[in-house]
C-alpha positions in Angstrom: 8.0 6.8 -8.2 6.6 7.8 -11.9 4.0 9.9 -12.8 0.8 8.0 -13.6 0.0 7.7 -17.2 -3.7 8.0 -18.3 -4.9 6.5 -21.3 -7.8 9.0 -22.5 -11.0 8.5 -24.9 -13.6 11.6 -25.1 -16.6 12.3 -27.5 -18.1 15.3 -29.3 -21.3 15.1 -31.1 -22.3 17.6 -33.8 -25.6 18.7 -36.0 -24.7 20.7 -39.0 -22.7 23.8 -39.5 -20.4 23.5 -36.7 -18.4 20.7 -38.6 -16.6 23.1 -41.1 -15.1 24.5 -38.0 -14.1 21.1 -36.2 -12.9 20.1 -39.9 -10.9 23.3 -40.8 -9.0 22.8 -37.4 -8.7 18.8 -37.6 -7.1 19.2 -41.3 -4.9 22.3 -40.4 -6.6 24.8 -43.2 -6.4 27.8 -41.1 -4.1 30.2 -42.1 -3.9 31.2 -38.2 -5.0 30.1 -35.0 -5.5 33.1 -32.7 -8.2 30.7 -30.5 -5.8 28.2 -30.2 -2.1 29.4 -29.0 -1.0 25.9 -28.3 -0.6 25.4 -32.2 2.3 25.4 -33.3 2.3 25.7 -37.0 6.4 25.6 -37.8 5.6 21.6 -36.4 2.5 21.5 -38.3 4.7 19.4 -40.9 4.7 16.9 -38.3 0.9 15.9 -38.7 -0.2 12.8 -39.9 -3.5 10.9 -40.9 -3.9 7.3 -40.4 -7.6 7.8 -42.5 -7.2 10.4 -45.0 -10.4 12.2 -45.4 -12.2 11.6 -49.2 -14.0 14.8 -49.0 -15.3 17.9 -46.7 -16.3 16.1 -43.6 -20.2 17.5 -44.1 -20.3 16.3 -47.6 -19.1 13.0 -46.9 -21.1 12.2 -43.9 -24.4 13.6 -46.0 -23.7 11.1 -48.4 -23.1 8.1 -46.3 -26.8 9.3 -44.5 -27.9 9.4 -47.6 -26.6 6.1 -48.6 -28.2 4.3 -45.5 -31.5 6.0 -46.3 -31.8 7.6 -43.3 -34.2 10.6 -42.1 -32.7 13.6 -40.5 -33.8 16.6 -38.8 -31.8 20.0 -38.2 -31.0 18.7 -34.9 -29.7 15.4 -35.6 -26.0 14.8 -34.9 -24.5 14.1 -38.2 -20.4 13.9 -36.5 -18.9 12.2 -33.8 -15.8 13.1 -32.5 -13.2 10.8 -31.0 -10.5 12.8 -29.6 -7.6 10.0 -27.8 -4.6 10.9 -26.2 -2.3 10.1 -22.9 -1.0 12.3 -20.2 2.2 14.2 -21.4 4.2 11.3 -18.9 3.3 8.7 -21.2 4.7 10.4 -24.4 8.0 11.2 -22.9 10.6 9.9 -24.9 8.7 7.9 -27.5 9.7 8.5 -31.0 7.3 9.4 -34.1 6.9 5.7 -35.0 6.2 4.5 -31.5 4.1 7.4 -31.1 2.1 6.5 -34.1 1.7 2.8 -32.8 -0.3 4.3 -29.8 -2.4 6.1 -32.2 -2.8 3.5 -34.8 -3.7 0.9 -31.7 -6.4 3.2 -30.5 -8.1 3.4 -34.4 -7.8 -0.6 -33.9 -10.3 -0.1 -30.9 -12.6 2.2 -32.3 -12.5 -0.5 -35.5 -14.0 -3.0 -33.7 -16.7 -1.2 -32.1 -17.6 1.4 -34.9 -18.2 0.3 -38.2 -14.9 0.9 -40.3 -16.4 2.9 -43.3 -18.1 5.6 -41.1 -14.7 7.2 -40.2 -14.4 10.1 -42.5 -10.8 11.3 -40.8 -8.6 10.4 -38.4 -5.5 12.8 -38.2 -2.5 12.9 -35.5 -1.7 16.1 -34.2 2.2 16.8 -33.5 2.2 20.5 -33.4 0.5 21.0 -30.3 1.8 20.5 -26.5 0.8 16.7 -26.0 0.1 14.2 -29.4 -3.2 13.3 -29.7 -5.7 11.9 -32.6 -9.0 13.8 -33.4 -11.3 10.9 -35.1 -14.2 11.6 -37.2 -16.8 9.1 -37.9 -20.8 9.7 -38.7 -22.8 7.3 -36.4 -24.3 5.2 -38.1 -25.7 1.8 -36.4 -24.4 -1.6 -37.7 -28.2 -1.8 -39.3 -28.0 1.3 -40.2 -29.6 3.9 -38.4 -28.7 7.6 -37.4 -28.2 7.3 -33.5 -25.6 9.0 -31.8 -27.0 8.5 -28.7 -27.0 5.1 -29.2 -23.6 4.8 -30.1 -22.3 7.2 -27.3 -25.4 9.1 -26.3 -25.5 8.8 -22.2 -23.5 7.8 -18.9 -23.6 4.3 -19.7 -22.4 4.1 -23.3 -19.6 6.4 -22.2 -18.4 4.6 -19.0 -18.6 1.2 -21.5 -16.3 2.9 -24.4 -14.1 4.4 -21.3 -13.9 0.8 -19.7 -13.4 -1.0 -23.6 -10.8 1.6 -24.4 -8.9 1.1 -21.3 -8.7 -3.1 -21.3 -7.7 -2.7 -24.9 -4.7 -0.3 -24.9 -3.3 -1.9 -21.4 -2.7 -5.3 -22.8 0.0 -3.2 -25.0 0.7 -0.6 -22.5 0.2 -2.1 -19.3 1.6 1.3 -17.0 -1.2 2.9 -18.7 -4.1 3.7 -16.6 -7.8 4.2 -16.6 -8.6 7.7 -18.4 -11.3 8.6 -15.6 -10.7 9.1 -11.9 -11.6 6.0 -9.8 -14.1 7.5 -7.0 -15.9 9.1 -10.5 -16.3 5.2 -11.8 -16.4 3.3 -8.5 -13.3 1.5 -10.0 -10.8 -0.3 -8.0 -8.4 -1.2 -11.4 -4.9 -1.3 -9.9 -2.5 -0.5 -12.7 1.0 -2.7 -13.4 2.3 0.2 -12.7 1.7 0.2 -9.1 2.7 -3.6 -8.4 6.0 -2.7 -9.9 6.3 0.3 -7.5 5.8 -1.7 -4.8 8.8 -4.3 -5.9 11.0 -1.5 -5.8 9.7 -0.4 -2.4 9.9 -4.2 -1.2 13.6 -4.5 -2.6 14.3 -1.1 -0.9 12.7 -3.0 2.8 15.2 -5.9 2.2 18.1 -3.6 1.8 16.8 -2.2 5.1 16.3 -5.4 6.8 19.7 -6.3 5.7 21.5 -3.3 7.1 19.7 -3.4 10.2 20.3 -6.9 11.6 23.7 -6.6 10.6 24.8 -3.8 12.3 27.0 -4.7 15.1 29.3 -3.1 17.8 31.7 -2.7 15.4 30.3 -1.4 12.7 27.7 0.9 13.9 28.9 4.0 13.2 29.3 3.0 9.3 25.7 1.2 9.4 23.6 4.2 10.9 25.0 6.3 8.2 23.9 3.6 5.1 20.7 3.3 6.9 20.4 7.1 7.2 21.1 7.5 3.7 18.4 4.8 2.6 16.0 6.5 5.1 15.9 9.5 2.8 14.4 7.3 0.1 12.5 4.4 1.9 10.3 6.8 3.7 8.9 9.3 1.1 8.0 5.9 -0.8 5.9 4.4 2.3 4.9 7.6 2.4 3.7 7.4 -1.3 2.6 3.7 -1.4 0.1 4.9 1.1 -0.9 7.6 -1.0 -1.3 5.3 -4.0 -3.0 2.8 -2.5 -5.3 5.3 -0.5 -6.4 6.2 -4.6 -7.1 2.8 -5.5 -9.2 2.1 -2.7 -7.4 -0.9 -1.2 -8.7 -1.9 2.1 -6.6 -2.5 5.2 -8.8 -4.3 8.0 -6.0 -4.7 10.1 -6.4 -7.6 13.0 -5.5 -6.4 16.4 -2.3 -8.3 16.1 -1.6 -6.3 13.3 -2.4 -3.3 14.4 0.1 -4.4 17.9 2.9 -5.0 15.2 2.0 -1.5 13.6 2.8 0.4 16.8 7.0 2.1 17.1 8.8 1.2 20.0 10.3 4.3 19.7 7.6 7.0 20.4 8.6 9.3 17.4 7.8 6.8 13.8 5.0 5.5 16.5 2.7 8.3 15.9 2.9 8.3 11.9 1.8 4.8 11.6 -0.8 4.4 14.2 -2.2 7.4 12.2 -1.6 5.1 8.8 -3.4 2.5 11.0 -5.9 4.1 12.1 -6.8 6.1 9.2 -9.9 4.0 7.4 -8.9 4.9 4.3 -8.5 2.6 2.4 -12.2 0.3 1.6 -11.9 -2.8 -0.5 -9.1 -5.2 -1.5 -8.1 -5.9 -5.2 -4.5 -7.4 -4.5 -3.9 -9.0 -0.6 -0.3 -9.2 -2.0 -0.2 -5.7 -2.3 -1.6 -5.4 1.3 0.8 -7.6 3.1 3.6 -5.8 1.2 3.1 -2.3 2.5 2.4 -4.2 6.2 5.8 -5.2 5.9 7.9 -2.3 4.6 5.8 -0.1 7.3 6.9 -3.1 10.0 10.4 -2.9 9.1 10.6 0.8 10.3 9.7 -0.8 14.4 13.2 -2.5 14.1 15.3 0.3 13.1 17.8 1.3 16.3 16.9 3.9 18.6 20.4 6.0 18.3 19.4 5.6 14.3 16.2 7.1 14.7 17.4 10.3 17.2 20.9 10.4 15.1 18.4 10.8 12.1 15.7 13.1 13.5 18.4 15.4 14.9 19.5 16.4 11.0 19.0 19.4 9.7 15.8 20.3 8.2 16.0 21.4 4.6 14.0 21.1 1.7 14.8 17.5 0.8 14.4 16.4 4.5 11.1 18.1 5.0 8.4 15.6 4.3 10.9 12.9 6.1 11.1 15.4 9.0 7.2 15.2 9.0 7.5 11.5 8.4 8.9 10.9 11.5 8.1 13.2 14.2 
């Protein structure tokens, strides 16, 4: 199964002096970066803006303050920082221009919920170990005002940008998934990508179900060995649905006929899913679909032959066969 693939938003605020720094690093004017090994300036070439800075950031965010006749004190945040970018997984194999689509999607977003004009920079980074945007924009209100924590000043405002950002970019990138952890948000968002691991798991159960009932006197000898062989991937994946699943918070209140279907005729694959049973570890339902599914492809494993199972659990242990081993006895 893939790696999941987060989409991710965060936010720096900042008063006065500091932004030389932030700028000097965003616009690549160092002539090293001792603090920062990750840079890698023979790639710095590979940088790009998608808004090209008119001025020194300070300057330019003075004068729009200045503009919008607002008051300041020493203390007030005159910069925000926007700083997007994806888990490594989701870059994989993209190419500059898709790369820059993801980018140039995510200054769409911030578009429509920050006013265009107060975006002073937004630059790509390429010379570092993942892509990712830095976004500078002074916060100014639509009428006007100077208020960073209204814009993206406490718990709220955040978790509201982090839930925005997230049903924006997954209409275009629908394996990506939310940026914060679910039992941080009290989320129960199940990604695409999940329902699509779960095809593959349920087209793996049919291939099972297949080889099972058609094994015959005959052919035995030829069917344990396919099953065997399937065995080695079918499992790890139950194995990993129930992982998944346990992430997501997906609820099994199994009926006691259910729970009756759960249980192994053969004593050894009875104990690891009477434990998945029993285990209340998964609390609310998004998806019943998804529920029955995994009900199934753990079912499946009650009709596999007895000489399978002990011809299977009497294979040699190695590193490959070790969670499988586990798995099962």
């Amino acid at each position: 199964m893939s790696k999941a693939q987060y989409a991710i938003l965060r936010f720096a605020k900042y008063k006065g002096p500091e932004i030389s720094n932030i700028e000097a690093h965003n616009e690549r004017t160092k002539e090293k970066y001792v603090s920062n090994p990750d840079v890698d300036t023979s790639k710095s070439h590979l940088n790009f803006h998608l808004v090209e800075p008119q001025g020194k950031y300070r300057t330019v965010a003075e004068q729009q303050i200045k503009d919008s006749g607002c008051r300041t004190r020493t203390d007030s945040v005159r910069l925000v920082e926007a700083l997007v970018t994806a888990t490594p997984e989701f870059f994989k194999n993209k190419n500059k221009d898709e790369i820059r689509a993801y980018f140039q999607e995510a200054l769409d977003f911030i578009k429509q919920h920050q006013r265009p004009e107060t975006i002073i920079s937004a630059t790509v980074h390429m010379d570092e170990k993942t892509p990712h945007m830095h976004l500078s924009f002074v916060p100014l209100t639509e009428d006007g005002r100077l208020s960073a924590k209204e814009i993206v000043g406490n718990k709220k405002k955040l978790t509201e940008w982090q839930d925005r950002f997230w049903e924006h970019m997954v209409r275009k990138y629908p394996d990506l998934e939310r940026g914060e952890s679910a039992s941080l948000t009290c989320r129960d968002h199940i990604p695409p990508r999940v329902f699509k691991e779960m095809t593959q798991l349920t087209a793996q159960k049919e291939k099972l179900e297949e080889l099972i009932s058609s094994a015959n006197l005959f052919n035995a000898k030829g069917r344990i060995d396919e099953i065997e062989k399937l065995l080695d991937k079918y499992i790890p994946a139950v194995e990993q649905m129930h992982t998944t699943l346990k992430k997501y918070n997906v609820a099994f209140t199994t009926t006691t006929t259910e729970n009756k279907k759960l249980k192994k005729k053969n004593e050894q694959l009875t104990q690891t899913l009477e434990k998945s049973s029993k285990e209340s570890v998964l609390k609310k339902l998004e998806d019943e679909r998804l529920k029955h599914q995994y009900l199934d492809a753990v079912e499946i494993l009650e009709r596999i032959p007895p000489e399978v199972v002990r011809s299977y659990t009497r294979m040699p242990v190695t590193k490959s066969h070790e969670k499988v081993g586990d798995v099962i006895a």
